[in-house]
N, C-alpha and C positions, 0 to 999 in steps of 0.2 A: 118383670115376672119373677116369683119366689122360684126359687127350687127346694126338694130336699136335700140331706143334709148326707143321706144313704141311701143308694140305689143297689138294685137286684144286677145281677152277671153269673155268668155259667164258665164256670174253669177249673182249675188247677192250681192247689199248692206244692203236689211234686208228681214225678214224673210215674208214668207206669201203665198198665191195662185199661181200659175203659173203668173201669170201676173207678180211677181218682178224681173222676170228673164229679165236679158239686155244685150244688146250688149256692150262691154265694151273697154277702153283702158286701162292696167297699165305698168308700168315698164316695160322695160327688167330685167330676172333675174338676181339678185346678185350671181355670180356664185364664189364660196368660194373652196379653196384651193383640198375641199376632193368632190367635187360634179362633176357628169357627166351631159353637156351639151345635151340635149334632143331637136331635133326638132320633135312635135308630129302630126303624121298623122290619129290616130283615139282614141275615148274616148269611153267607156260604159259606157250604164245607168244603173243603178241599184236603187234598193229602197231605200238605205241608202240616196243617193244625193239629194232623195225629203224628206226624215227626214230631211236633213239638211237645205233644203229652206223651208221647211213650218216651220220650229221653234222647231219640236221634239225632235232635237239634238240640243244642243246649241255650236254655231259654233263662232271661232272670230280669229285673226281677217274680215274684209272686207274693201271693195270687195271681194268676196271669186269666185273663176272660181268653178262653180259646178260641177266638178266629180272629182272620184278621181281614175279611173281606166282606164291609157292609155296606147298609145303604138306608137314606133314612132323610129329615126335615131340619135344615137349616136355623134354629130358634137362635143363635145372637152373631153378631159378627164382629169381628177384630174391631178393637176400642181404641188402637191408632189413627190415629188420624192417618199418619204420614203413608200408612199403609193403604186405608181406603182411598186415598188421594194419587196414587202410584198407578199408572198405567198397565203393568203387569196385573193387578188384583183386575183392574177395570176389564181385564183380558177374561177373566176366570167365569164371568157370570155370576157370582156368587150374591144372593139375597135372603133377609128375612124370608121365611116362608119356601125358600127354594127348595129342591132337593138333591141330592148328591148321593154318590157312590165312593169309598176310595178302601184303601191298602192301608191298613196299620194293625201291627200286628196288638193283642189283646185288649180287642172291641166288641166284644160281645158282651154286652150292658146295654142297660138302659139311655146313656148318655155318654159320649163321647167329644172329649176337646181335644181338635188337628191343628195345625200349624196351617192357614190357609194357602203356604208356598211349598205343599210336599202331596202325595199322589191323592190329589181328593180332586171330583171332576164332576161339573155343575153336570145336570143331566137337562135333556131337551125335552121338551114337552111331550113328546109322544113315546118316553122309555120311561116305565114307571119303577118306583123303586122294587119291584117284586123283580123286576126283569133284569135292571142293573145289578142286583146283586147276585142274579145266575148268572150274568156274564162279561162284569169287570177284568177278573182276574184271567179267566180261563180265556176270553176274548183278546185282550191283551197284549197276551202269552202266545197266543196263535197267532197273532197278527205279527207279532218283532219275529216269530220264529220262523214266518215264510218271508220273510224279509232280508231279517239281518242274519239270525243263524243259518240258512242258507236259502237263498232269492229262486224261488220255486217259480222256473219258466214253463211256456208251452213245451207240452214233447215231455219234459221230465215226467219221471215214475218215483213214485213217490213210496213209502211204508210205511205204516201206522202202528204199535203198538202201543195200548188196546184201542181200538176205531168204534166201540162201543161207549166210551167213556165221555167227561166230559169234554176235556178236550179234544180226544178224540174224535169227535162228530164235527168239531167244530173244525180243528186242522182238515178234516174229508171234504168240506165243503169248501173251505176257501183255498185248498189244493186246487179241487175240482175246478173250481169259478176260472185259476189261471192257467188250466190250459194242461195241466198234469193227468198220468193217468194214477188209480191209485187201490192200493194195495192194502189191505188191513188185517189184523189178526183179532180175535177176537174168542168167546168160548162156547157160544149157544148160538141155535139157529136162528132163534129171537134178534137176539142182537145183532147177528148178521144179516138180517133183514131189516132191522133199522139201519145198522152200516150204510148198507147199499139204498136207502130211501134217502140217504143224506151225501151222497155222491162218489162212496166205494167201490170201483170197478171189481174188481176182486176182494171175496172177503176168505181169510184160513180160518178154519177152527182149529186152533193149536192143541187143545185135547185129544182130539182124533187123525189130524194130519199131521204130515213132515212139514213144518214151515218152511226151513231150510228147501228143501228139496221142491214146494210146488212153488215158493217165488223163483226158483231159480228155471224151471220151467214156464213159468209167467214172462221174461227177459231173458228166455235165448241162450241161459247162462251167464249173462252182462250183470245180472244185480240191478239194482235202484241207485239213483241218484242218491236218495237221501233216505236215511231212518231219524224218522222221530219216534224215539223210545223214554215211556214215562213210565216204564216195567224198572228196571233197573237189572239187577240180581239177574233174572230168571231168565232175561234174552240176551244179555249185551254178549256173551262171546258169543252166541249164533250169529249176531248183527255184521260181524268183519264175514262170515263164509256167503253174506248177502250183499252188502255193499259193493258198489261198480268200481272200478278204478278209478281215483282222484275222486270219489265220493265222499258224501260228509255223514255224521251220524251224531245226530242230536241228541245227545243223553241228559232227560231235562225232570227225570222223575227216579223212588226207589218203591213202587208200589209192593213187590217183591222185596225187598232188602238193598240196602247200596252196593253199589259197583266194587269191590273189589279194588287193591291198586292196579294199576296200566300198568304194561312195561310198554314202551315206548315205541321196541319194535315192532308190535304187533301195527301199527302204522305205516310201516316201511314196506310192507307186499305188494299192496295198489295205494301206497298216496294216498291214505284215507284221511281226513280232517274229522276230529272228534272236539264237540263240545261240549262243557257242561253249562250252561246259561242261565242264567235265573233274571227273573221279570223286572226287580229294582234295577238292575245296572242297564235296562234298554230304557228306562223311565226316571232318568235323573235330574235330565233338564226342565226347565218349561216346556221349552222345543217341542223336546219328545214326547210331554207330558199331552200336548196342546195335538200332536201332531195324529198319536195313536189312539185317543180316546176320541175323536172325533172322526175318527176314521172306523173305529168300531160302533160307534151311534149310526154312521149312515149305514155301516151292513147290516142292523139288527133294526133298523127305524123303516127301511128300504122291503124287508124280509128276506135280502140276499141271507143273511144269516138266521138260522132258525136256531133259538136258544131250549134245549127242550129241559124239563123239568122235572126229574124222576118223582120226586117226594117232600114234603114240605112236614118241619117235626118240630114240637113246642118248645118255647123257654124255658127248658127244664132240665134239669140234671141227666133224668130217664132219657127225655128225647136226644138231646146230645149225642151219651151214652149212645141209644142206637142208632142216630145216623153213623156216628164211627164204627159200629160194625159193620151196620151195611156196607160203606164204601169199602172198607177195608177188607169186604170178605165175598166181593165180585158180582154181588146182587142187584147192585143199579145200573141204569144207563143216563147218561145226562147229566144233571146238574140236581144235588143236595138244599135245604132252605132251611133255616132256623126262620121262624117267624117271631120275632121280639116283639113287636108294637105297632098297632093302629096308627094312625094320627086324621083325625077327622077334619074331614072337607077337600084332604088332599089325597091328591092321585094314587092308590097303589098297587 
C-alpha cells in the first residue's frame, strides 16, 4: 500500500490559550521495524492535553498533535520477524485490519506509528473504536485507582470530585458496583442527576453548599475513606477537614490549578496517605497492560460500565479549539471525541 508523503494533525507549536492550537501538516510516520501502523479514526480529550498546550506540562518536541488518547484500524504490522514470532506479540491480538486503542502522547493525525510493546490494546469485537476512545484512558485510570491507589471495599464511603465528569461517572459506578457508598460534588442540578443515574448516593452542589460541612454530616463526622480528587487547587485543603482517620486521598487531576506544595504535617492529624498517581506507572508491564484493559472491556462490553458521551467535534483547528473550552470551563459531562477518520467496512 502507497502512503502519503504529508498528512493532516491538529496541535501545537508553543504553548498558551486555546488560540495556539492549528491545523497542521507533518510527516508521514517513520515507521520502525517493531511499530504497528495506525490509521486513526477518533481521539479523546482529556485534561492532561490542555496541561500540555497551555505550558503546565512541559512538552517537546513540536509541533506536537495534541492528544494522546486514540483509537483507530491496524494497516501494517511490525516487519520483524523475530517479533511476530515471539509469544508475547501472539499475546496482544494484533492484525491487519484489527483495531486498537492506546496512549501516546501526540496522536492526533491522520496516522500513527507505536511501538507494538507499549500501551496499545487490540479491542474485542464488540467495543468499537468510537467507544474505546471515550474510554481507554479514563477507564483505566478508574480501574488501578480503585484498586491499587486505594482498594475500594464493601462498607467504604467514598468521594468524588467532580462526579459529573468523565471520570467521574465512571469512578461512581464502579465504587458503586463494590459495595461503597458514594459521595459526589458537582455544580448543577443536571449533573447531579446524572451523578446519581450512574450510582452517586449523595451528590453536593459545591456552588450553593458547604461541602465540608454536609459530607461531614453524611459520616457522622468520621469522613470518607477515600477522596478521589481531579479538581486539584480548588478542594485539596478542604479534602484533609473530610478525610477519616488513616484515610487516603487521591490527588490524580489539576482541573482548577495544581496543588500547591504539601508540608508533610498536614498528614500527621489522622494518618492520612496522599497520592499523586498518574495512569503510565500502573500500566508498565505487559502484566498490567494485559491484565487492566481487559478487565475494562468486560465492564464496558458486559454494560456494567456505561461510557457516556458528551460531544463529538471535527478535525479541525476550531473544533479542538472548542472542545478545550468546553472541558475546561465545566460545560460537559462525560467524555469529549475528536472524530479524525472513517475507515470503511469497519466497525466504528
Amino acid at each position: 500500500m502507497s502512503y502519503p508523503t504529508k498528512i493532516k494533525a491538529v496541535g501545537i507549536r508553543q504553548t498558551g490559550g486555546v488560540e495556539v492550537i492549528q491545523d497542521l501538516e507533518v510527516p508521514f510516520p517513520e515507521v520502525k521495524k517493531t511499530d504497528l501502523l495506525v490509521k486513526i479514526e477518533w481521539a479523546g480529550v482529556n485534561f492532561i492535553d490542555t496541561y500540555h498546550r497551555s505550558g503546565l506540562y512541559t512538552t517537546q518536541p513540536r509541533p506536537l498533535p495534541i492528544a494522546k488518547e486514540v483509537s483507530g484500524v491496524i494497516l501494517e504490522l511490525p516487519s520483524d520477524r523475530s517479533v511476530l514470532e515471539s509469544p508475547d506479540f501472539k499475546s496482544r491480538r494484533f492484525k491487519k485490519g484489527g483495531r486498537v486503542a492506546f496512549d501516546r502522547l501526540g496522536s492526533l493525525q491522520e496516522y500513527v506509528a507505536i511501538d507494538w510493546d507499549s500501551a496499545v490494546y487490540a479491542l474485542p469485537d464488540e467495543i468499537s473504536t468510537r467507544i474505546a476512545a471515550a474510554a481507554l484512558l479514563q477507564g483505566l485510570t478508574t480501574l488501578a485507582q480503585v484498586t491499587e491507589s486505594y482498594y475500594v471495599n464493601n462498607g467504604d464511603t467514598v468521594l468524588i470530585h467532580t462526579v459529573a465528569g468523565g471520570v467521574g461517572l465512571l469512578l461512581a459506578q464502579v465504587a458503586k458496583a463494590r459495595g461503597a457508598t458514594v459521595i459526589g460534588t458537582t455544580s448543577t442540578l443536571e449533573k447531579a442527576a446524572l451523578a446519581s443515574a450512574h450510582g452517586a448516593d449523595h451528590v453536593i452542589l459545591y456552588k450553593q453548599d458547604d461541602t465540608v460541612k454536609r459530607v461531614l454530616e453524611l459520616t457522622n463526622d468520621k469522613g470518607v475513606n477515600v477522596i478521589y480528587d481531579g479538581v486539584g487547587r480548588a478542594t485539596f485543603e478542604d479534602d484533609f477537614k473530610m478525610i477519616k482517620r488513616k484515610g487516603t486521598i487521591v490527588s490524580f487531576g489539576n482541573a482548577s490549578g495544581p496543588v500547591e506544595t504539601v508540608n508533610l504535617s498536614k498528614l500527621v492529624e489522622k494518618n492520612v496517605k496522599l497520592l499523586r498517581p498518574t495512569l503510565s506507572n500502573y500500566t508498565v508491564t505487559l502484566e498490567e497492560r494485559n491484565h487492566y484493559s481487559e478487565e475494562l472491556w468486560r465492564w464496558v462490553s458486559t454494560g456494567k460500565l456505561k461510557i457516556n458521551i458528551h460531544a463529538e467535534y471535527p478535525f479541525t483547528a476550531q473544533g479542538v479549539r472548542q472542545a478545550h473550552v468546553d472541558l475546561t470551563t465545566g460545560k460537559t459531562t462525560g467524555k469529549l471525541l475528536i472524530k479524525v477518520a472513517d475507515y470503511p467496512g469497519i466497525l466504528t
